[in-house]
Z-matrix of the N, CA and C atoms (Angstrom, degrees):
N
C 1 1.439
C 2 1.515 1 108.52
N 3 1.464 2 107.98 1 164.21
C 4 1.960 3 95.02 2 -171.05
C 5 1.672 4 70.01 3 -155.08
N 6 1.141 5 82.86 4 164.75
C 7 2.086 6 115.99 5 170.39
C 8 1.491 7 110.54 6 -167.68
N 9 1.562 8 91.66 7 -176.87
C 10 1.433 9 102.09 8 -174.99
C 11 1.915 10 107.00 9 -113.82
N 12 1.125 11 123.83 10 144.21
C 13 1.446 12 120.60 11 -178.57
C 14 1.760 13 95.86 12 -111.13
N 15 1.699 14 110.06 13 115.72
C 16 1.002 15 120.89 14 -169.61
C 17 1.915 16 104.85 15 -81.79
N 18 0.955 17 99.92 16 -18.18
C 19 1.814 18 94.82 17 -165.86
C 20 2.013 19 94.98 18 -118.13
N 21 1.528 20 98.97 19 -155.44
C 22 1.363 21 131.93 20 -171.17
C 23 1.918 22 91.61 21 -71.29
N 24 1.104 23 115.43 22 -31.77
C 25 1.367 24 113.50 23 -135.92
C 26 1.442 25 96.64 24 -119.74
N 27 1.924 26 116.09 25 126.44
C 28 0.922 27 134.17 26 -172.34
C 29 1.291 28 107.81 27 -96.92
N 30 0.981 29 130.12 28 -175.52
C 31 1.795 30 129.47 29 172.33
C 32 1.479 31 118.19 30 174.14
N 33 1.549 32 98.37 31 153.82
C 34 1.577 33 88.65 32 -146.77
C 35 2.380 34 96.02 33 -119.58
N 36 1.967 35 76.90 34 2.32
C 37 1.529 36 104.77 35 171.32
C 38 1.332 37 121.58 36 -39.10
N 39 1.631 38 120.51 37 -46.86
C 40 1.139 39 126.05 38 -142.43
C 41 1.621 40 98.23 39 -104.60
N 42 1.103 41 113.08 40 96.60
C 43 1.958 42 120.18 41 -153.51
C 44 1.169 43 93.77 42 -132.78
N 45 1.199 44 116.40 43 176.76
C 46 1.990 45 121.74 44 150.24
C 47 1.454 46 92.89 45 -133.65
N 48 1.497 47 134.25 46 16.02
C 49 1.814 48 114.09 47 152.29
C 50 1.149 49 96.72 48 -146.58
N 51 1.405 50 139.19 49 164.33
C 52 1.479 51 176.14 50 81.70
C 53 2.202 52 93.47 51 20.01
N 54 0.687 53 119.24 52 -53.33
C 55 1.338 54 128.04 53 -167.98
C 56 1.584 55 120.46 54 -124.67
N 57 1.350 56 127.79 55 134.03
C 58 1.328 57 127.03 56 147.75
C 59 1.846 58 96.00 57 108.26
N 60 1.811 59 117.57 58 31.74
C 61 1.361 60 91.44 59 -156.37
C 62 2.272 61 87.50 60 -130.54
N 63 1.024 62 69.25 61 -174.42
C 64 1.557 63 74.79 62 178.94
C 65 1.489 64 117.87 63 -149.84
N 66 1.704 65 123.24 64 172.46
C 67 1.220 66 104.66 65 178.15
C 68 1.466 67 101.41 66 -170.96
N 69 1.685 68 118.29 67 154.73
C 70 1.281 69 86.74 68 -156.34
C 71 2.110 70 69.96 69 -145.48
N 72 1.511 71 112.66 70 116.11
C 73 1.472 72 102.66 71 164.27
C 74 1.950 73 111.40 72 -86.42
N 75 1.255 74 94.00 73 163.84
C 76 1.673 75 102.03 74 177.58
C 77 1.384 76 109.79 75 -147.17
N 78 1.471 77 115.94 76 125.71
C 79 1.907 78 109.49 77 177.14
C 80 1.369 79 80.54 78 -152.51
N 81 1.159 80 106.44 79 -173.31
C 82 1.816 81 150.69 80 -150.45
C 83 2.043 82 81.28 81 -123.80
N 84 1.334 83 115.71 82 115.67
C 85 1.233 84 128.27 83 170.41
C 86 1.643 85 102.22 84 -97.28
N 87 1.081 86 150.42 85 83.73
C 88 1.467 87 142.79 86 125.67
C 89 1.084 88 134.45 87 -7.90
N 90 1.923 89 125.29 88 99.74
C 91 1.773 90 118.45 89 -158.96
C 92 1.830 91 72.57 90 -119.05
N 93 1.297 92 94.91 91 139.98
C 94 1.683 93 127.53 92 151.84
C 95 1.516 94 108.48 93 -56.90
N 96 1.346 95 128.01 94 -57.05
C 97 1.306 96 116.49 95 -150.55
C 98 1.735 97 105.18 96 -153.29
N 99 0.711 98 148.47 97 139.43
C 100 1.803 99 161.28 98 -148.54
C 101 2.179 100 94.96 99 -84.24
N 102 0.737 101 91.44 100 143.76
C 103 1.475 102 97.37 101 -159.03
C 104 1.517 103 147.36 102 156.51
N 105 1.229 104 130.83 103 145.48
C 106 1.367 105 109.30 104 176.56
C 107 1.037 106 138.19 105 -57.43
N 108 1.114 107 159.39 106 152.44
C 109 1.699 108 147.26 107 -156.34
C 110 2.202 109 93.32 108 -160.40
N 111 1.354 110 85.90 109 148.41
C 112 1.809 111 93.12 110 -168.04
C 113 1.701 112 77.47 111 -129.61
N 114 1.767 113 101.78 112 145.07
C 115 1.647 114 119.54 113 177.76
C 116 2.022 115 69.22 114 -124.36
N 117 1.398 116 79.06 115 162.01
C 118 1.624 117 107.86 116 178.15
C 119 1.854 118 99.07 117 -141.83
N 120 1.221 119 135.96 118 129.50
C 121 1.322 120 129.22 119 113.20
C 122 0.907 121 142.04 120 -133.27
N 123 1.667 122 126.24 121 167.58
C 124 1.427 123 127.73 122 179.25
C 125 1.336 124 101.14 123 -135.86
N 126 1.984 125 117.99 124 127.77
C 127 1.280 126 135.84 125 -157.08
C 128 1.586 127 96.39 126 -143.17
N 129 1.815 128 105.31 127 157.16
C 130 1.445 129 120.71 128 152.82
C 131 1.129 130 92.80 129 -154.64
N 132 1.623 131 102.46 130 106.94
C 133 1.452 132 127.13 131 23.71
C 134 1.418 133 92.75 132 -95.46
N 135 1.630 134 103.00 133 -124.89
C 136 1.791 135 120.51 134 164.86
C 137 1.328 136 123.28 135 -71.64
N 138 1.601 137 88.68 136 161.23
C 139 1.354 138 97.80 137 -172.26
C 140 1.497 139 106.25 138 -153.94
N 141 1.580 140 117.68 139 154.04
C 142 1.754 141 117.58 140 164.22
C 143 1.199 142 115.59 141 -149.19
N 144 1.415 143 99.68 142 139.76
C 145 1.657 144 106.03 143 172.74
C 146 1.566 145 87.45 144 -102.02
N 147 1.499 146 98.76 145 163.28
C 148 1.148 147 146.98 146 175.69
C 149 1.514 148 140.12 147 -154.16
N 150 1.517 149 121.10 148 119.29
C 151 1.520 150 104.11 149 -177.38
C 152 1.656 151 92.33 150 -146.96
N 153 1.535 152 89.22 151 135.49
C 154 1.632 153 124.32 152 166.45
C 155 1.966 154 94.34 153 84.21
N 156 1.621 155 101.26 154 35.76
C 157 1.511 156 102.26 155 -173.10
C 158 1.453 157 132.65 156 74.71
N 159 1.767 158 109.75 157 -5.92
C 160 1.737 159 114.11 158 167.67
C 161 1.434 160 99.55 159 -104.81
N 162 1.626 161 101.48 160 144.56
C 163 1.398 162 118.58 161 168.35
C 164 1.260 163 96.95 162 -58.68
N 165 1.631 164 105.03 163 157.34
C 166 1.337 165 119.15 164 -163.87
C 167 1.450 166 88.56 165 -134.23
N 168 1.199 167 103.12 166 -76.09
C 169 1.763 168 107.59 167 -174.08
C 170 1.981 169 101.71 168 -118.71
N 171 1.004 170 119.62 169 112.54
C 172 1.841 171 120.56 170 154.47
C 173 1.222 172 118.29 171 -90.06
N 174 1.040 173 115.02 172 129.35
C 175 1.429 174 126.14 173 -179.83
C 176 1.777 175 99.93 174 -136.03
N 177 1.140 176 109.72 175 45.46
C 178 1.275 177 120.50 176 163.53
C 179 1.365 178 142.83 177 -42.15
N 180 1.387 179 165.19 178 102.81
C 181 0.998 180 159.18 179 -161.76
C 182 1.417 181 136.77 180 141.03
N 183 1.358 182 152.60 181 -173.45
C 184 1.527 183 143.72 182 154.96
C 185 1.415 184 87.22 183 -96.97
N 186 1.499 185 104.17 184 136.60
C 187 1.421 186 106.41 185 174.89
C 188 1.748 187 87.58 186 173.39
N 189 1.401 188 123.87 187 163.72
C 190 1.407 189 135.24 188 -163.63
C 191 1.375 190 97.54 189 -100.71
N 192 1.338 191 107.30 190 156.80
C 193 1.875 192 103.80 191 161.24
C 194 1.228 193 137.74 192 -62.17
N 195 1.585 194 110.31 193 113.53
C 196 1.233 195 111.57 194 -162.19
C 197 1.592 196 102.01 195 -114.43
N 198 1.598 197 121.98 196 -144.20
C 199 1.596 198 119.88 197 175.68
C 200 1.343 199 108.22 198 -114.24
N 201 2.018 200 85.58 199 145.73
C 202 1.304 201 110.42 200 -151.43
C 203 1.524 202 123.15 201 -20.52
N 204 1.546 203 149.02 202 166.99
C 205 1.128 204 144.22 203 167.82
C 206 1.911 205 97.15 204 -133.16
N 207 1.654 206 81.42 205 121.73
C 208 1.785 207 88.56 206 171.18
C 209 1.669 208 132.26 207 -140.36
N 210 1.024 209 102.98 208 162.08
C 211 1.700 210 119.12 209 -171.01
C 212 1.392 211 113.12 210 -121.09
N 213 1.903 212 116.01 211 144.04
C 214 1.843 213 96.50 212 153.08
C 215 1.102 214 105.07 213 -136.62
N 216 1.330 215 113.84 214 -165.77
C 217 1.223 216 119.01 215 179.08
C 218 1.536 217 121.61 216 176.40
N 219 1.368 218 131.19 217 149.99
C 220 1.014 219 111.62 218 -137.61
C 221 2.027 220 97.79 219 -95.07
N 222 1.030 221 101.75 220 151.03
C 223 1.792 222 101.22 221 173.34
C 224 1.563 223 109.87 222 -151.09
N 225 1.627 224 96.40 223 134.62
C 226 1.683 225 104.90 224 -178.29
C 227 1.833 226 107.97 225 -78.72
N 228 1.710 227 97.93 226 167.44
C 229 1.453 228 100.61 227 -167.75
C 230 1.518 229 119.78 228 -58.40
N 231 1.209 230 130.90 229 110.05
C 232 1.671 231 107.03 230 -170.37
C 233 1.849 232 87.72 231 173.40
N 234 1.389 233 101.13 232 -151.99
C 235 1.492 234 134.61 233 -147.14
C 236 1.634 235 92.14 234 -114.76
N 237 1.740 236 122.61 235 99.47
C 238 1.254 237 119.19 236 162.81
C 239 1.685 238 136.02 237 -111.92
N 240 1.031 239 142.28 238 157.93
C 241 1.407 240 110.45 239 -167.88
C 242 1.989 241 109.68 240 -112.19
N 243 1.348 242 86.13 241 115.56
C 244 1.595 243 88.66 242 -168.11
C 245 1.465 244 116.39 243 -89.68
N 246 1.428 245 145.83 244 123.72
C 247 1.673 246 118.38 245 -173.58
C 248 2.027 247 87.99 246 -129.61
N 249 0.717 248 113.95 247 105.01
C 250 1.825 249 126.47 248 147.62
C 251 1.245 250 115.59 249 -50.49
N 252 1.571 251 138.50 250 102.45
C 253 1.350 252 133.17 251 -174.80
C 254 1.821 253 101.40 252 -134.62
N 255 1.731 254 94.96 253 123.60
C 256 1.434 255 77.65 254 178.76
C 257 2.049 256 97.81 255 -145.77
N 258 1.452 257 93.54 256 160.33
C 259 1.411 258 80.43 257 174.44
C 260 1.971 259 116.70 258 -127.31
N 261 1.292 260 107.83 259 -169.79
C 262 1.278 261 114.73 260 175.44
C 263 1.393 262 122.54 261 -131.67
N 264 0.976 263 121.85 262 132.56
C 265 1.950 264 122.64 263 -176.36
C 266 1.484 265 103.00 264 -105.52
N 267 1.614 266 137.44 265 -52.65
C 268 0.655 267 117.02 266 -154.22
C 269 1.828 268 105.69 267 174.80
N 270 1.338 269 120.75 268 148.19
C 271 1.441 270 107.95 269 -171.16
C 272 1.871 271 109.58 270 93.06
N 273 1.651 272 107.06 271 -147.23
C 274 1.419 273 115.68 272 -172.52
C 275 1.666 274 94.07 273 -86.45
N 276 1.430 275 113.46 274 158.83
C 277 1.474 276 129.11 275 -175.82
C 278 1.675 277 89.55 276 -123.93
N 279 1.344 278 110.56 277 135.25
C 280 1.344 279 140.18 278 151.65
C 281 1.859 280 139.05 279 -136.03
N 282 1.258 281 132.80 280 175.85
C 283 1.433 282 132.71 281 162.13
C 284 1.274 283 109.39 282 177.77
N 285 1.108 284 114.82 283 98.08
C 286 1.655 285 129.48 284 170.62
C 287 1.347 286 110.77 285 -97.19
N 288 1.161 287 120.26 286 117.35
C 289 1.796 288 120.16 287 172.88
C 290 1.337 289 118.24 288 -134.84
N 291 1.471 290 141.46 289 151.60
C 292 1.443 291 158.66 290 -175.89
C 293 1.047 292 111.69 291 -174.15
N 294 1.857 293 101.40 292 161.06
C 295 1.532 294 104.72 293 -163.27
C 296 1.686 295 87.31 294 -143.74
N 297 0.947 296 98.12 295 159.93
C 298 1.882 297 103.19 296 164.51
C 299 1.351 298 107.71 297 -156.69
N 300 1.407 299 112.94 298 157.26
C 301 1.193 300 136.22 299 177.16
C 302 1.064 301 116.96 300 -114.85
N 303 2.016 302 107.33 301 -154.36
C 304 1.280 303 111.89 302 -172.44
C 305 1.587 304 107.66 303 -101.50
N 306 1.459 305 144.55 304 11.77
C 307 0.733 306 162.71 305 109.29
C 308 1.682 307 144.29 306 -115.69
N 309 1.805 308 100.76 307 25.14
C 310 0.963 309 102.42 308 -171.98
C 311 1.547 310 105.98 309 -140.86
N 312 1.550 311 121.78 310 152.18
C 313 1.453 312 114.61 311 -167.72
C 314 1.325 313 102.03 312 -131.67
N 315 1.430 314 170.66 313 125.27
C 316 1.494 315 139.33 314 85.95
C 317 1.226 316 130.36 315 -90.85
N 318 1.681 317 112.25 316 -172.54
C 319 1.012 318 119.12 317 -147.28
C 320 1.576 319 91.08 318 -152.24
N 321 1.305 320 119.73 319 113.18
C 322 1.205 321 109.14 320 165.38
C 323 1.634 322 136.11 321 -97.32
N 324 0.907 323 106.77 322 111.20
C 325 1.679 324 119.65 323 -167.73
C 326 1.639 325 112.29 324 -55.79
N 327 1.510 326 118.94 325 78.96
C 328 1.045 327 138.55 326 -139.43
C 329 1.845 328 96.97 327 -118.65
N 330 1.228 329 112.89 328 76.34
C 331 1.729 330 106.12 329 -177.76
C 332 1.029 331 111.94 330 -135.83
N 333 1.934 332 109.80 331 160.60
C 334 1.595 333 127.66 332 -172.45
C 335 1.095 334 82.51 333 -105.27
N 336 1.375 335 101.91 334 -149.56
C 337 1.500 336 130.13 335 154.57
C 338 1.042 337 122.78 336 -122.91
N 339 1.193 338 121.30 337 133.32
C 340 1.472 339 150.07 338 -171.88
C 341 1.348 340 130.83 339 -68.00
């Protein structure tokens, strides 16, 4: 199944099981200014960001939600392609992700249920 996420806010809600599922967002990331940039996440199970097609941060594995796991890397001012893909085996479901820059911060409010 695929959709479109109209706002800030990703979600990992919109499932048809509790277990065994996966999910993978994709947008056009917009940087202000050429610079280092830090991705953060924290998943159960795994999870990876990626932008312009290099891993950024893996947080790979079955394992519960633990604290945050992060990567950077450097990206010029412009149009990058970011995709967050994470999955679930089994147990509690989560995906918290944010990024910040050199003048720029979010946080995407990325939750299951617990």
């Amino acid at each position: 199944r695929s959709g479109r996420v109209e706002s800030k806010l990703i979600s990992i809600r919109n499932r048809d099981r509790d277990d065994r599922f996966a999910f993978l967002f994709e947008a056009n990331l917009q940087t202000a200014v050429d610079g280092e940039y830090t991705f953060f996440v924290t998943s159960d199970d795994g999870s990876r960001i990626t932008v312009d097609g290099k891993t950024v941060v893996d947080n790979d594995g079955v394992h519960g939600e633990g604290e945050p796991v992060s990567g950077k890397v450097q990206l010029t001012k412009g149009s990058h392609k970011l995709r967050i893909a994470m999955f679930e085996l089994s147990g509690g479901e989560a995906l918290h992700a944010a990024w910040s820059g050199i003048r720029e911060r979010f946080r995407w409010r990325c939750t299951g249920f617990w």
